[in-house]
N, C-alpha and C positions, 0 to 999 in steps of 0.2 A: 504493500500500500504506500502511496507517496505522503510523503512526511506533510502532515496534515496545513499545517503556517503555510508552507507552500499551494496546498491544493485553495484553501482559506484566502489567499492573494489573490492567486487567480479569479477565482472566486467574485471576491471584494472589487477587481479591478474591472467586473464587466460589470456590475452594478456600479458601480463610478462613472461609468464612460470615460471623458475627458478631462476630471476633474484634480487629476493629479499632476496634470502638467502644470498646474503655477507653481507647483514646488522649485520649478528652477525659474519660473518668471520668465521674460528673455532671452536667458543664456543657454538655456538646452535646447534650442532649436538645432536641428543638424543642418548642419554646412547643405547647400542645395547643388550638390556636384563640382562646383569652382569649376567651371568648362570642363568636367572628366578629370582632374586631375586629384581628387579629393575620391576618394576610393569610396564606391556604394556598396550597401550592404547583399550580397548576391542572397536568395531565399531557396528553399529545397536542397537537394542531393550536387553533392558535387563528384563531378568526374572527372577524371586525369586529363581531359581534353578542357575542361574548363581552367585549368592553373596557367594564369599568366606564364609564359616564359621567359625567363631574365635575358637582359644581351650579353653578350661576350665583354661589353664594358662593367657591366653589373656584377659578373663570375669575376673578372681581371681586379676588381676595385675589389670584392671582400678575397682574394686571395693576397692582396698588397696588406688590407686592413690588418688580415690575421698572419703575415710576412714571419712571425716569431713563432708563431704556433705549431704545432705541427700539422702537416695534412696527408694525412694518410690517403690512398687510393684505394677506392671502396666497389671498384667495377672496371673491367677491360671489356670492351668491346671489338671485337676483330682487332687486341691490339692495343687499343685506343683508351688513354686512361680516365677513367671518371672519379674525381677527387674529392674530397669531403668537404671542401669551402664550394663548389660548384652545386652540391645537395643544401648548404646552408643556403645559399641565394635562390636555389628552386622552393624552400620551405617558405622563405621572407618572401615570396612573391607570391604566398599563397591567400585567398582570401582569408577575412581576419576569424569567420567562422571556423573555419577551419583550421586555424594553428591554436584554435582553443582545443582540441585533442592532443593524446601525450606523442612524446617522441617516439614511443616503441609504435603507435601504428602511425605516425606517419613517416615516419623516414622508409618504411619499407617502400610507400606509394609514389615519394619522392625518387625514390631510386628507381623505381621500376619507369618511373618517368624520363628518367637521366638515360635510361637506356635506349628506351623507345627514343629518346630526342637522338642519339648517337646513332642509331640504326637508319630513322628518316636523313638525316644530313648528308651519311654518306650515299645513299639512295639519290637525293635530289644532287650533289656534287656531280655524278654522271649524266646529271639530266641538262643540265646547261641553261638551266631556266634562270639563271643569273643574267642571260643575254636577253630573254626575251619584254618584246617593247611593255605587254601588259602587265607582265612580273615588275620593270623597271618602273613602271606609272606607279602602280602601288604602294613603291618602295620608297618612289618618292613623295608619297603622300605622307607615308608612316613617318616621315623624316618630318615632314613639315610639322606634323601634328603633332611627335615628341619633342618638338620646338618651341613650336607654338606651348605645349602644354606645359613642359616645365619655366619657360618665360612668365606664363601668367601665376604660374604656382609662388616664384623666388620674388616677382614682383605686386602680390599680396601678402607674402609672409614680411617682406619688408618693412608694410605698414604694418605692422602688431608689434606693438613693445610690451614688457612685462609691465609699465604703467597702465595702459589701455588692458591689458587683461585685468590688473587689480582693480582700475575703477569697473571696469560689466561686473566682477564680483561683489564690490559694494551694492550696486544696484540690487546683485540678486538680494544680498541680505537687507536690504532695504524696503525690496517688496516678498519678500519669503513670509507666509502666512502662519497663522496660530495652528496649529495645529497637536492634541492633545496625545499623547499617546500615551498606553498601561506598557509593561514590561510584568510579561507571565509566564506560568506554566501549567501542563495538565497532565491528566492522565485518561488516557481515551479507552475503551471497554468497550464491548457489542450490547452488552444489555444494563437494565440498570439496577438492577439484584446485585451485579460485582460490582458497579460504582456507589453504592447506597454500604457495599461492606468496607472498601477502602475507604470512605468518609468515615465511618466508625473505627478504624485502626488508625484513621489521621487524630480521632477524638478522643482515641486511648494514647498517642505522645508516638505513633509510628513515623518513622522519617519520608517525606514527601518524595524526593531523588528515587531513594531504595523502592518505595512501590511503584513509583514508575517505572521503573528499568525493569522492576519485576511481572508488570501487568499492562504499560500500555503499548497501546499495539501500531500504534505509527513509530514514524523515524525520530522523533523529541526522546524514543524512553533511553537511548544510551548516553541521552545528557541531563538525564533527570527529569525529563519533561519541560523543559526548556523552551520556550518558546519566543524569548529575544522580545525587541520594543515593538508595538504595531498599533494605526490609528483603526480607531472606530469600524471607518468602512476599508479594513483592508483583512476580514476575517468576518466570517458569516454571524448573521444577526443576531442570534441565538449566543453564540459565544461573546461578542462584542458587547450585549447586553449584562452578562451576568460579570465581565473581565471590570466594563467599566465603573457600574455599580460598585464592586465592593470593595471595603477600606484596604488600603496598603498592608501587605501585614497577614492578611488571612486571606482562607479557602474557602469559597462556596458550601453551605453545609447541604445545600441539594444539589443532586448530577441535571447537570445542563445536555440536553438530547439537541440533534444537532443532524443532518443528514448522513453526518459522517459518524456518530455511534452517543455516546455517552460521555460528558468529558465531565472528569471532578477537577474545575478550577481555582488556581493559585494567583494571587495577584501580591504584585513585586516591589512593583514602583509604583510611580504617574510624573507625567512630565508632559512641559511642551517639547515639542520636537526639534533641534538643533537643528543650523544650517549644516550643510555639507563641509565637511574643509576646505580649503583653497584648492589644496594640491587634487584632492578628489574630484570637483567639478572645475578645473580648471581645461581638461579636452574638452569638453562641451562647450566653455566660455570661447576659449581656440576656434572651433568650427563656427561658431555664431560672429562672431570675427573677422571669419576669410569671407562670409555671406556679406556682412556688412561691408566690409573693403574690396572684395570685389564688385557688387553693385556700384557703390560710391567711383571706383577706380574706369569703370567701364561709361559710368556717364560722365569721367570728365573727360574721356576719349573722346566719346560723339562729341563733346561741347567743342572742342576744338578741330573737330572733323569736318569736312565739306562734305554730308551725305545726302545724295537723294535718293526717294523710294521710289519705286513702281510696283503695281501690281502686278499677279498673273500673268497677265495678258501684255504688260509693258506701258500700262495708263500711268501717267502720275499719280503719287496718293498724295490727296488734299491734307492739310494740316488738322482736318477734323480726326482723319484716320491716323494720321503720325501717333496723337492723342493715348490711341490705344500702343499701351507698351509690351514687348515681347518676355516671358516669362523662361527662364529655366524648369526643365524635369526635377519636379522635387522630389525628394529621400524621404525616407520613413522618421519619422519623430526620434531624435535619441532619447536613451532612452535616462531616466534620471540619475543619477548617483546616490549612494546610501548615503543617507545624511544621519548624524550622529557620529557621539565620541566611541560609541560600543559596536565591534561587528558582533550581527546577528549570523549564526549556526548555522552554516550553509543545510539544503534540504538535502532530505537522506530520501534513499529509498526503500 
């Protein structure tokens, strides 16, 4: 069963809607692609044919980086060495979903990739397609637009100083909201004959931790029933009700039923809920940054540009239509940062 706080979020988070994004105010909007160069979050399954492949400057540059290190050769191909700094630059080009799993299963996927990429090269080296005109259009496209793209990249990140990030962060904490939260625990049961006998061995001086570990049955009991800080509507109503109710200090003397079973509740603390730290939502201030500087950096392009439009068809477009402005592909919301001094216990399953 998935560790209850977590299924209790999810939960909380559709009954929310949209209401948890003022927690970061402003600053956690995610970057809106910065023309491509600002990496989108890919969705679904990923395949070997979806990993970026680094250039030969990318392989050259972390093999100079790591010059001291050693680099052992981790594959021969007809020959042909494929060396451990050249898997390091196939893993760092991988989407960011994906370098969230451990090294023992990716590096096999990586390498199996390093070979596959060794096998086509020498394959197309006989093909000659280096000479031909629509290979060379392409290649020269791809030039253009790894130009173009790092150009626009080094020329927004120029505008952001650590000033300009500290002040988006005063703002957030300036508009960051009240928001109340308990800090609890429980112990969850299928019926409520066992949670009505644990509440009787809490009232005879039984230790709360021990009969969790011993009896509940989500992912909280190997941490005593633990359940870390959480607002109102971020845990089903039923529990939220009876967490925030009762004084700091004590346990529910009735089992709170709940979709998910019977929980006999603990309450810990109360507090309002801290901003995030700096360093913690400081990516997200970053991305909402290169959104704003690049916008800002691209209209003062046009201002200084001689540009006219036409339509479709090659008509002038009247200054009614200029009016309407061209939008970027937008990214999916980031998502916010744990705010608080305390990390809460990752979910178990």
């Amino acid at each position: 069963m998935k560790d209850f706080k977590k299924s209790c979020r999810t939960l909380g988070t559709a009954q929310k809607g949209n209401s948890n994004v003022i927690i970061l105010a402003v600053v956690a909007v995610a970057a809106a692609g910065v023309l491509g160069f600002v990496a989108g979050n890919n969705s679904g399954s990923v395949s070997l044919t979806d990993i970026k492949q680094p250039t030969a400057q990318e392989i050259q540059a972390a093999e100079n980086e790591t010059s001291a290190k050693p680099n052992p050769v981790v594959a021969k191909v007809n020959g042909t060495e494929i060396k451990q700094q050249e898997i390091v630059a196939l893993l760092n080009s991988m989407p960011a979903q994906v370098r969230q799993n451990s090294g023992a299963q990716l590096y096999p996927m990586a390498l199996e990739q390093a070979i596959s990429n060794k096998l086509a090269d020498s394959k197309a080296a006989l093909s000659f397609l280096d000479k031909d005109p629509e290979v060379q259009k392409q290649l020269w496209q791809a030039r253009e637009q790894i130009i173009r793209n790092n150009f626009v990249e080094r020329a927004v990140n120029a505008r952001i100083s650590e000033d300009k990030l500290k002040a988006e962060y005063e703002n957030y904490i300036e508009n960051f909201p009240e928001i109340e939260e308990v800090k609890s625990a429980h112990i969850l049961v299928d019926d409520e004959k066992t949670a009505k006998e644990i509440i009787k061995k809490l009232d005879g001086g039984a230790d709360f931790a021990e009969l969790a570990k011993e009896n509940s049955k989500d992912g909280s009991a190997e941490r005593g029933g633990e359940l870390g800080y959480f607002a109102e509507n971020e845990v089903v109503p039923e529990f939220a009700e009876a967490a925030f109710s009762a004084q700091v200090g004590t346990y529910v003397k009735n089992p709170v039923k709940s979709d998910f079973g019977y929980h006999v509740v603990r309450v810990d603390e109360k507090r309002m809920r801290p901003p995030a730290a700096f360093e913690s939502v400081k990516p997200f201030i970053q991305q909402e940054l290169q959104r704003k500087e690049l916008q800002a950096m691209l209209e003062e392009w046009k201002s200084e540009a001689d540009i006219e439009r036409f339509d479709f068809n090659g008509n002038p477009i009247t200054s009614d239509d200029n009016a309407v402005t061209a939008q970027t592909d937008g990214e999916p919301q980031a998502a916010e940062p744990a705010a608080g001094d305390e990390a809460e216990p990752a979910a178990q399953e």
